[in-house]
PDB file of N, CA, C and O in Angstrom:
ATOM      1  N   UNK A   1     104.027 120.777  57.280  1.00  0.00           N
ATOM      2  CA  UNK A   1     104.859 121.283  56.213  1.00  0.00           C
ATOM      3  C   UNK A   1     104.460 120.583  54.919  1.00  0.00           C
ATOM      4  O   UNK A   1     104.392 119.357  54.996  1.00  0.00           O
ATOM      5  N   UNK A   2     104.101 121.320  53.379  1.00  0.00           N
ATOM      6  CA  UNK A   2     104.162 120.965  52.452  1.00  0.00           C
ATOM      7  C   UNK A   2     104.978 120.191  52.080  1.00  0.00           C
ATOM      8  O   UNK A   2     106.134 120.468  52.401  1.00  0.00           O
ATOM      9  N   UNK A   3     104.748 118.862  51.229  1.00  0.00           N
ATOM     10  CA  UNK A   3     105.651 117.990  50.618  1.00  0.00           C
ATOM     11  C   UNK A   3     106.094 118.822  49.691  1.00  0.00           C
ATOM     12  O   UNK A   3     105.528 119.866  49.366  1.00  0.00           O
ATOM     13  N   UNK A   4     107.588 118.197  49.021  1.00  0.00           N
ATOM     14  CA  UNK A   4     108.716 118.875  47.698  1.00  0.00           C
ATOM     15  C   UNK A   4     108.848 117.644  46.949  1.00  0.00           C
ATOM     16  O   UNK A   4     109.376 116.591  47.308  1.00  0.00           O
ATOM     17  N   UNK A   5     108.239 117.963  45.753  1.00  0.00           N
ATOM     18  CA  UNK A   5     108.776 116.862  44.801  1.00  0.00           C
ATOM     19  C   UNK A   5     109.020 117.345  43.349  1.00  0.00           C
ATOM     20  O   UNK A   5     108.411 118.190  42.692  1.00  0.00           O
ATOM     21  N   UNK A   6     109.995 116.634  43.062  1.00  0.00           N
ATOM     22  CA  UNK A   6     110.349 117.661  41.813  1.00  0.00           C
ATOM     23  C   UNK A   6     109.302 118.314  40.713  1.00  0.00           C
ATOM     24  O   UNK A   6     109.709 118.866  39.691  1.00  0.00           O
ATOM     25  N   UNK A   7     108.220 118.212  40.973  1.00  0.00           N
ATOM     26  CA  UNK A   7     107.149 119.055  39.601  1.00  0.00           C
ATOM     27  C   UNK A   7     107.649 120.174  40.567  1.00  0.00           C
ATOM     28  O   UNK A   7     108.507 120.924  40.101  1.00  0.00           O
ATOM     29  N   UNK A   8     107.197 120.410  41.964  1.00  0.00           N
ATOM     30  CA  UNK A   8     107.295 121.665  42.678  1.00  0.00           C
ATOM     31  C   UNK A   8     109.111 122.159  43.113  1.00  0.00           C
ATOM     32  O   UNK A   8     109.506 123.154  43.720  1.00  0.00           O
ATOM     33  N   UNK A   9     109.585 121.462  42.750  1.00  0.00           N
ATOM     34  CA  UNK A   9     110.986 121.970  42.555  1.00  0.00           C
ATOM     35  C   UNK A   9     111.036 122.893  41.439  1.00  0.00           C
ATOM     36  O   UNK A   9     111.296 124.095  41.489  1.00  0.00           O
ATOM     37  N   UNK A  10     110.645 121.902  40.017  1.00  0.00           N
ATOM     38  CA  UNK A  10     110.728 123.018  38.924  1.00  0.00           C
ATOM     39  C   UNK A  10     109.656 124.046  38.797  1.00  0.00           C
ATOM     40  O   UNK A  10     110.029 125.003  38.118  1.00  0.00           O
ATOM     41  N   UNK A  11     108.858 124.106  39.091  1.00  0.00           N
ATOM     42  CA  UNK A  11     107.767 124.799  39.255  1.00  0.00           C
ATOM     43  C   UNK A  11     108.398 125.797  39.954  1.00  0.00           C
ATOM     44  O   UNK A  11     107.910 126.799  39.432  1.00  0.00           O
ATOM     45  N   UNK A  12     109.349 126.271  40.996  1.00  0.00           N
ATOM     46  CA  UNK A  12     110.013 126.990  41.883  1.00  0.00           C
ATOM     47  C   UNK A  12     111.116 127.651  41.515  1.00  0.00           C
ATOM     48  O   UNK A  12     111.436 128.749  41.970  1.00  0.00           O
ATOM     49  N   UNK A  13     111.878 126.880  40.500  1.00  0.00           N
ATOM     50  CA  UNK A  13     112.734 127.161  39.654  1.00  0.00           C
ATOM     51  C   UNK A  13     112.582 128.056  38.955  1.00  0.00           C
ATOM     52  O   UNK A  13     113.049 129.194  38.986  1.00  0.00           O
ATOM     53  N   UNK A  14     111.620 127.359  37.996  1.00  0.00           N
ATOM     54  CA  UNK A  14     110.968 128.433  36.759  1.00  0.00           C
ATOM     55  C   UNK A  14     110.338 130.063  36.916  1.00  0.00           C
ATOM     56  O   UNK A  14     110.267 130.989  36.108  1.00  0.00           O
ATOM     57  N   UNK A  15     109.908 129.921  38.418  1.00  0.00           N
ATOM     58  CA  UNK A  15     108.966 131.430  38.824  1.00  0.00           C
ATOM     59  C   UNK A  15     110.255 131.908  39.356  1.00  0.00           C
ATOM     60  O   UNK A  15     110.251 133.017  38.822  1.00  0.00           O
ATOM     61  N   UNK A  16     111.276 131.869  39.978  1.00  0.00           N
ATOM     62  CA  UNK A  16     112.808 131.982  40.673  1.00  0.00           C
ATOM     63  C   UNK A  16     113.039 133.322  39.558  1.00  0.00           C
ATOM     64  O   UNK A  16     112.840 134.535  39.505  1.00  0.00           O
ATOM     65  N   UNK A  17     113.709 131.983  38.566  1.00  0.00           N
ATOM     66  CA  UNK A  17     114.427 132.274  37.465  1.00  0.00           C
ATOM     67  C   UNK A  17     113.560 133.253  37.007  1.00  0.00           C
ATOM     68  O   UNK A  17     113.670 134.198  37.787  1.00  0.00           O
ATOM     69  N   UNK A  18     112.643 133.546  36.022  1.00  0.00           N
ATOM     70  CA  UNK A  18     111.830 134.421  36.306  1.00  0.00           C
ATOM     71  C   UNK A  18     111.532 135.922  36.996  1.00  0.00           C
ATOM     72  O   UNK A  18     110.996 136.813  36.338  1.00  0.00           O
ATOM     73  N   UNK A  19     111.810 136.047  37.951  1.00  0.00           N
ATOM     74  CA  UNK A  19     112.242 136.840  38.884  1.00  0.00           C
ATOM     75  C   UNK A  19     110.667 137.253  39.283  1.00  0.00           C
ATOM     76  O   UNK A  19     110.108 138.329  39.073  1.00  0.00           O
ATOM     77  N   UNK A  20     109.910 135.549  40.195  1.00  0.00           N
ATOM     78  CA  UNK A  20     108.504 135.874  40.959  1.00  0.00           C
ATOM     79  C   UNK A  20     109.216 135.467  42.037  1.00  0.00           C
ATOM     80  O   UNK A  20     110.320 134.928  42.123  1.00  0.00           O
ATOM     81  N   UNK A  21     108.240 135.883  43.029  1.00  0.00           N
ATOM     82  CA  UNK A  21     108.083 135.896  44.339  1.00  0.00           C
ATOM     83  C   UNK A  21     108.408 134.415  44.629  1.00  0.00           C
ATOM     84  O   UNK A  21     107.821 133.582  43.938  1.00  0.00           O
ATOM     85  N   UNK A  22     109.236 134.009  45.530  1.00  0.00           N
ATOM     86  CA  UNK A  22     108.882 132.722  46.209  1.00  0.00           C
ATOM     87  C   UNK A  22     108.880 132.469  47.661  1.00  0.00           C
ATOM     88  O   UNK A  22     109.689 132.947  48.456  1.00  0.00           O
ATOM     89  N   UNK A  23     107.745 131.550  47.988  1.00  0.00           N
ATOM     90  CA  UNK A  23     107.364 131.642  49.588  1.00  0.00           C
ATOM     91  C   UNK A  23     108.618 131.652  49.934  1.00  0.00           C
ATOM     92  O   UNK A  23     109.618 131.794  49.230  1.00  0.00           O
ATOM     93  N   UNK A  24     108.439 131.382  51.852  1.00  0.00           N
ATOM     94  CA  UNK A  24     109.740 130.855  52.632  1.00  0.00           C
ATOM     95  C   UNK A  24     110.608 129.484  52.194  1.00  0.00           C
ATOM     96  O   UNK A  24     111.769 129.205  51.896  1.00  0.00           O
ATOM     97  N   UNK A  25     108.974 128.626  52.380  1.00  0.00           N
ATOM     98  CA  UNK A  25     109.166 127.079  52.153  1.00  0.00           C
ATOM     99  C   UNK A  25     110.159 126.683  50.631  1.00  0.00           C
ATOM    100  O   UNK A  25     110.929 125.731  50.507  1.00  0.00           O
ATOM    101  N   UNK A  26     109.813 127.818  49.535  1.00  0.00           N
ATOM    102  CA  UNK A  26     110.791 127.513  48.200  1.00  0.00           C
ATOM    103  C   UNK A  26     112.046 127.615  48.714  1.00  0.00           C
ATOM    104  O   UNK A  26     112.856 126.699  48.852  1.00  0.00           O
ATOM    105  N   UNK A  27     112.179 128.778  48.997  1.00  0.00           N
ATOM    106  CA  UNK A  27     113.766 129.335  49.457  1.00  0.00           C
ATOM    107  C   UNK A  27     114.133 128.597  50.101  1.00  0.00           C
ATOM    108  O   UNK A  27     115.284 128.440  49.694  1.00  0.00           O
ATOM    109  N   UNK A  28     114.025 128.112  50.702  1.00  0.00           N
ATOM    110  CA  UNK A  28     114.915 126.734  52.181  1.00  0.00           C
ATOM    111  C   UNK A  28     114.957 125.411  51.138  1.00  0.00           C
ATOM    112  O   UNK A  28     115.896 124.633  51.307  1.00  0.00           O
ATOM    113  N   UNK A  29     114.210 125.183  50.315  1.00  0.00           N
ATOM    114  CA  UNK A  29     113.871 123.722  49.274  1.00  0.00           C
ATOM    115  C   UNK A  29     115.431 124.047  48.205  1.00  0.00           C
ATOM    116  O   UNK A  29     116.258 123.207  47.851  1.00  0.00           O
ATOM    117  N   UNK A  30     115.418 125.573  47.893  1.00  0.00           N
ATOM    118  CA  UNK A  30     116.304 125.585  46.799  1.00  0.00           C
ATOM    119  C   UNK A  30     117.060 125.692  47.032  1.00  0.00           C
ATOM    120  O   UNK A  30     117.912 125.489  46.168  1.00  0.00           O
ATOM    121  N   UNK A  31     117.559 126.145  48.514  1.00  0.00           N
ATOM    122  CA  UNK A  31     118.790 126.326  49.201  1.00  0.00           C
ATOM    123  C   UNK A  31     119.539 125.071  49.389  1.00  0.00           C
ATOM    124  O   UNK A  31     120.750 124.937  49.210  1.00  0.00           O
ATOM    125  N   UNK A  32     118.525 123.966  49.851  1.00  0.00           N
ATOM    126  CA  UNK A  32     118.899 122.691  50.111  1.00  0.00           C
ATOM    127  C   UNK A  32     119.459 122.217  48.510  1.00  0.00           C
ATOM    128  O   UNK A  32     120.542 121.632  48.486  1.00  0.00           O
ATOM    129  N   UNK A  33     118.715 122.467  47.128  1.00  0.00           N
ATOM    130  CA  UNK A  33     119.084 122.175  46.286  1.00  0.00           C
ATOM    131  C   UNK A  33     120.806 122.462  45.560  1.00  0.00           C
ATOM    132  O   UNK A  33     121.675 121.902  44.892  1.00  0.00           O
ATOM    133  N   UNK A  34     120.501 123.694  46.239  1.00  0.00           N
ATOM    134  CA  UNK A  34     121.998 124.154  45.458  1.00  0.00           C
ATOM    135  C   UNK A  34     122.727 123.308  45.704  1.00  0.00           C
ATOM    136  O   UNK A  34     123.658 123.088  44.929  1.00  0.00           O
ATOM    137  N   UNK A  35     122.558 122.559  46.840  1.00  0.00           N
ATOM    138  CA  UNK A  35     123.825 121.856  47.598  1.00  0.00           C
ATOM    139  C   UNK A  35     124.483 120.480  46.858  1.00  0.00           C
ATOM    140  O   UNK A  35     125.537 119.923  47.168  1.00  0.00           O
ATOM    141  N   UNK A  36     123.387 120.045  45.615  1.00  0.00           N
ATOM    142  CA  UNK A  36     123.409 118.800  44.249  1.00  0.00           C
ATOM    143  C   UNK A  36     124.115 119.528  43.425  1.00  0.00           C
ATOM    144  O   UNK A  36     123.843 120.714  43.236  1.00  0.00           O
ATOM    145  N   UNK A  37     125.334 118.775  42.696  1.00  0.00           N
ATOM    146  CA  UNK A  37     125.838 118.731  41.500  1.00  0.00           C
ATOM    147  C   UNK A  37     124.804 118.505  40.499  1.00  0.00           C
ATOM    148  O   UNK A  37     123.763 117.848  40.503  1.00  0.00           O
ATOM    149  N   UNK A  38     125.385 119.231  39.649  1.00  0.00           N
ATOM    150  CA  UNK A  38     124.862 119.135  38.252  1.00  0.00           C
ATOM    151  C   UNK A  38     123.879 120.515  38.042  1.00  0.00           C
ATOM    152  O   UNK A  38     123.974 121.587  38.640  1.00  0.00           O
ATOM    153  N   UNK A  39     122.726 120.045  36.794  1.00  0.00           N
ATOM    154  CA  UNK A  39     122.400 120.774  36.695  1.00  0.00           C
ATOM    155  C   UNK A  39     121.101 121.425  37.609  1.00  0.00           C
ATOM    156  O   UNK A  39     120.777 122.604  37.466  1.00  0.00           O
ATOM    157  N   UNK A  40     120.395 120.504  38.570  1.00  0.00           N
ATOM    158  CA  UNK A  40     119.649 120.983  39.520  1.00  0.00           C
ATOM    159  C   UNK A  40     120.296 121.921  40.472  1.00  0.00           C
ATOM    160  O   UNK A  40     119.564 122.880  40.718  1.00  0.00           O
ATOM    161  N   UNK A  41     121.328 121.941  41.025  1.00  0.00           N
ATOM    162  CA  UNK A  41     121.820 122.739  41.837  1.00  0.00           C
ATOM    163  C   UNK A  41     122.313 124.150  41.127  1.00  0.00           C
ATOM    164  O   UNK A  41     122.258 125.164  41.822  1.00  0.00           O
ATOM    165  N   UNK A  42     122.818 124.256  39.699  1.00  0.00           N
ATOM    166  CA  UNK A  42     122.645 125.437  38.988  1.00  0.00           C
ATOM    167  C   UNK A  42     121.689 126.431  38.824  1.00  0.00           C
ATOM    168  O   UNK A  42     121.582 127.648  38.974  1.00  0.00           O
ATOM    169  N   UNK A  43     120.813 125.157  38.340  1.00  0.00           N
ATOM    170  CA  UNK A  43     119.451 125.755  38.260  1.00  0.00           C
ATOM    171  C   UNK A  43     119.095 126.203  39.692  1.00  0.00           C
ATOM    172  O   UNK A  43     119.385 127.396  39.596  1.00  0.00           O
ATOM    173  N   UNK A  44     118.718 126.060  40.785  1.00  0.00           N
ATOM    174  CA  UNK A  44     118.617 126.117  42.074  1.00  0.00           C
ATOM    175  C   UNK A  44     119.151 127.778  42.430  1.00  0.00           C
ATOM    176  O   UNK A  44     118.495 128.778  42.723  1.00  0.00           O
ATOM    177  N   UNK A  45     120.251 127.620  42.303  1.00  0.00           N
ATOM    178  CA  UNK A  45     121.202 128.880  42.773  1.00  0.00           C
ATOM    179  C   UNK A  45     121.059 129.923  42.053  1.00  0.00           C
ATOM    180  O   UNK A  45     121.264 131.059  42.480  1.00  0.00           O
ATOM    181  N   UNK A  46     120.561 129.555  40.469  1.00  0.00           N
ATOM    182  CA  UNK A  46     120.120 131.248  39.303  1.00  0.00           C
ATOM    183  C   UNK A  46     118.965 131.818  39.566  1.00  0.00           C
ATOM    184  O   UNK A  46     118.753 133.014  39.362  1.00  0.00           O
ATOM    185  N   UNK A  47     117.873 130.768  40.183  1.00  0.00           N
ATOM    186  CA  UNK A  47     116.668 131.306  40.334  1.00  0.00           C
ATOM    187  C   UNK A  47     116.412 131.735  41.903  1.00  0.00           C
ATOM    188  O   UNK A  47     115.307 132.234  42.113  1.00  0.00           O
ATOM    189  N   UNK A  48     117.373 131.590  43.128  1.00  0.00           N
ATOM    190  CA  UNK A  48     117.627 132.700  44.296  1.00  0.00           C
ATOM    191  C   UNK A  48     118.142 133.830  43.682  1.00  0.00           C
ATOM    192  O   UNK A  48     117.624 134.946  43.721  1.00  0.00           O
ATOM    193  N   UNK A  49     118.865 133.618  43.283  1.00  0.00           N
ATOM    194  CA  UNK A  49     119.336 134.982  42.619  1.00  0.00           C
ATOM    195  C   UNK A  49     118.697 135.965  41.950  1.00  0.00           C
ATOM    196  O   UNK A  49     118.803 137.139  42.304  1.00  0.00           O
ATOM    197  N   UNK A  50     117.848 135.524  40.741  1.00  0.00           N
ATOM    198  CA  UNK A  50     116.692 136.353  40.511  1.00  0.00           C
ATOM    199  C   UNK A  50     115.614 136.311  41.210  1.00  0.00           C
ATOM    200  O   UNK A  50     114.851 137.193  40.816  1.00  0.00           O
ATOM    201  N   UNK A  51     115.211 135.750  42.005  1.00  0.00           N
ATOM    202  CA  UNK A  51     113.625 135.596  42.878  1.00  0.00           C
ATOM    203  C   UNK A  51     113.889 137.387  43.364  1.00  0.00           C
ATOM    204  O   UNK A  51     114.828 138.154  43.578  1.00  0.00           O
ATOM    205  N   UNK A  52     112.823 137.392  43.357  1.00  0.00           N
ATOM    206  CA  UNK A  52     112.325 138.649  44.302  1.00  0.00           C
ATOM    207  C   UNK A  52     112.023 138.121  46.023  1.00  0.00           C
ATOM    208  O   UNK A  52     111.645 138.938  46.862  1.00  0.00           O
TER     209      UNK A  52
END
């Protein structure tokens, strides 16, 4: 399994939000994210929402 570290968090974010494609491995990373207060977990949860 690919390592997650936050460049590839936001990097995941940004294409999300966006509304690109994201592998499996993003979706399970951002899912886990939503689960943080603040603004990572916002961010996290807008860009499932728009991902394709």
């Amino acid at each position: 399994m690919a390592t997650w570290n936050p460049a590839d968090r936001d990097a995941a974010i940004a294409r999300g939000s966006a509304g690109g494609k994201l592998s499996d491995h993003e979706k399970e990373k951002l899912v886990e994210a939503t689960r943080q207060a603040g603004s990572v977990g916002t961010a996290a949860r807008q860009a499932l929402q728009k991902a394709k």
